[in-house]
N, C-alpha and C positions, 0 to 999 in steps of 0.2 A: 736217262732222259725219256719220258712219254713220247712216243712215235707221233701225236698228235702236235707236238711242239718242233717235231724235224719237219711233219708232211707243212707245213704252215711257210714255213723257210723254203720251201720248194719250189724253184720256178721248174717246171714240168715240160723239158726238155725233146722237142722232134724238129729237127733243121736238116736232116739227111737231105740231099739234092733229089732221091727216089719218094719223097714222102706225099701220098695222096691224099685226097680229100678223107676217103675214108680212114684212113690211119689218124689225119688232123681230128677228127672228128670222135676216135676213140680215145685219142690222150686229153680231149676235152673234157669226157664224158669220166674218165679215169681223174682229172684233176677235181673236178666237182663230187665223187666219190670219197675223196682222198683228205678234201678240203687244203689243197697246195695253193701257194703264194700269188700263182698263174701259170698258163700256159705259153711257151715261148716257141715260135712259128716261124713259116716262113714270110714274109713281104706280102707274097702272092692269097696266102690264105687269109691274112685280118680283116677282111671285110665279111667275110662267107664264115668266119669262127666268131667274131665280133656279135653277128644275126645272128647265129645259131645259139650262145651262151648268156647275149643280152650283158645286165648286170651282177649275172651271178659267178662271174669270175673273169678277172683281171686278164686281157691279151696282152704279149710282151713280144719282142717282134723284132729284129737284127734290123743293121743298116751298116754301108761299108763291109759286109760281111761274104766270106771270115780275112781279106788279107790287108784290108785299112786304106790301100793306096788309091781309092777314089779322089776325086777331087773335093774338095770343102762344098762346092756348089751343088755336086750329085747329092751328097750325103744330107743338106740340108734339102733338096728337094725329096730324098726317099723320105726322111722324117716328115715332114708335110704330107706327102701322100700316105705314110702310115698311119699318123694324126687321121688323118679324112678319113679313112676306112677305120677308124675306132680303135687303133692302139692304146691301150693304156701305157704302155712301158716303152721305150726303145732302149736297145742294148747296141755301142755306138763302138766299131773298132776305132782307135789310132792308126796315123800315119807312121809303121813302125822305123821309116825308111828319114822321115823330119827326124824323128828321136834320135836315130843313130847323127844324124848330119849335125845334132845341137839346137835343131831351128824350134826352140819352146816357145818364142809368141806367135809362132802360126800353130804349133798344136793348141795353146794355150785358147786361141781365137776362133780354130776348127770347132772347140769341142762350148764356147760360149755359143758359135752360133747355132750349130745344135741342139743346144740347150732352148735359146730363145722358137726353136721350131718347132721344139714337145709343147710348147703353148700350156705348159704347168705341168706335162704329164713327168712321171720317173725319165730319169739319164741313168744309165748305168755306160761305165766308159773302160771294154774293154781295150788292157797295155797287151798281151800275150807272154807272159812272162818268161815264157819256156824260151823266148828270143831273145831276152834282156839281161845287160848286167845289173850285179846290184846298187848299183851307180844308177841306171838306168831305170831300176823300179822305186828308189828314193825318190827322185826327178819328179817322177810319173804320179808319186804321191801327191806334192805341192803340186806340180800344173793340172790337177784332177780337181783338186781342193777350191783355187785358184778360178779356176773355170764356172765356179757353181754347179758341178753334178753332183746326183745324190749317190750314185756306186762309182765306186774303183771295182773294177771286175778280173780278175786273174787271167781269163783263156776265152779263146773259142772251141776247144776242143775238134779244131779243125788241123793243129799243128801238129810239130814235134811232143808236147807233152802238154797236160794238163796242172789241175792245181795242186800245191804243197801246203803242206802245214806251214813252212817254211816261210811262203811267200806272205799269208798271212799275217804269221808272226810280224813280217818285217812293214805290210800296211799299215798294221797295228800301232807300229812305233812312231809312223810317219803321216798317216792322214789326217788333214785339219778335223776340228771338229765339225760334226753335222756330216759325214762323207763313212758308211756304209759301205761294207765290202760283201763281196758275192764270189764264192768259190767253183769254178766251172772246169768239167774234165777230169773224166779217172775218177770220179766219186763211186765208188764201187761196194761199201755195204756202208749198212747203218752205223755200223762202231766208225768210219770214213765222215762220215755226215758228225753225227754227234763229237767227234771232236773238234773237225771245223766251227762248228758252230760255238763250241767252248771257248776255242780261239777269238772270236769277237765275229766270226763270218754271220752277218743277216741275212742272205739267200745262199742258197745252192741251187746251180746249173746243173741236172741231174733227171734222167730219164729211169735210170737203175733204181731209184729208192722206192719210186711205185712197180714198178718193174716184181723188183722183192717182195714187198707184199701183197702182192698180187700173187708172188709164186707162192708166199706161204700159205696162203689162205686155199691155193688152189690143191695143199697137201707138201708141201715141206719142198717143192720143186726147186731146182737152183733157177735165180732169172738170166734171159742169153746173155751174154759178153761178146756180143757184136759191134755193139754201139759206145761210139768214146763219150758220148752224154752219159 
């Protein structure tokens, strides 16, 4: 697979709680480099990344992030303020705590009205899989589908574990049409990436693939393995 066909699928990953403006500002400067999908931020930066990159790359931007258990109100008020400040994308966790209880038309209705607050921009609707049975990522399929967002998204790479092949195989089986998967977490080399994306996955959540060629190009360097993006 062309490296220019993975960097495209790349939502270009810095959510660390320590990440500053200058760090935001080099993954920006790295994803318009790279030519990736966008860069995905914190809350606090999309206004000042938004100005700074204008229209030449897509800002993508959490919300409920990373443990879901906000209330339906917060979450549609961050999306609105993210909207404001120039979000293109928001990346929207679940209430993982409704799913275990069975309560699917309030996630089903959390995640519509969410939806109605991107005001047309992307939904990306991360379940956290690494928490879920497979009972409970089928579920998640239909009330993702169900809801109108345009991703089902695997992780926040904030948990116990990131994305599988496995998991996407099994969205694959199960999400309506028109509903877009996105693999985040542990994506750790290009042969990682390139098979995701075989799998049916349209993004990857992933800071390592520019990361890597960055190292390669800087002489064959390994890139750090600090960051679960």
């Amino acid at each position: 697979m062309e490296r220019n066909e993975i960097y495209r699928r790349v939502d270009h990953t810095l959510l660390a709680q320590t990440a500053t403006w200058e760090e935001i500002r080099g993954i920006c400067d790295d994803a318009l480099a790279y030519g990736t999908a966008s860069v995905c931020i914190p809350p606090s930066y999309v206004g000042r990344a938004k100005e700074y990159l204008g229209d030449r790359m897509a800002v993508c931007t959490v919300i409920g992030f990373p443990n879901g258990y906000n209330t339906t109100a917060v979450k549609v008020f961050e999306t609105e303020d993210a909207v404001a400040n120039g979000a293109d994308e928001i990346d929207m966790v679940i209430n993982i705590g409704w799913l275990k209880d069975r309560e699917y038309d309030r996630l089903r209705d959390e995640i519509r009205q969410v939806k109605a607050a991107c005001a047309g921009r992307i939904l990306k609707v991360i379940i956290e899989t690494c928490l879920l049975s497979e009972e409970e990522k089928v579920r998640m399929c239909g009330i993702v589908t169900e809801a109108g967002a345009d991703f089902i998204k695997t992780s926040t790479g904030f948990s116990a574990a990131g994305a599988t092949f496995d998991d996407i195989r099994l969205f694959a089986e199960h999400v309506g049409e028109g509903v877009r998967m996105k693999a985040a977490g542990g994506i750790k080399s290009f042969g990682d990436a390139e098979e995701f994306i075989r799998l049916g996955a349209d993004r990857l959540g992933t800071s390592r693939i520019v990361k890597l060629a960055k190292a390669e190009k800087a002489g064959g360097q390994t890139a750090p393995d600090s960051d679960r993006y």
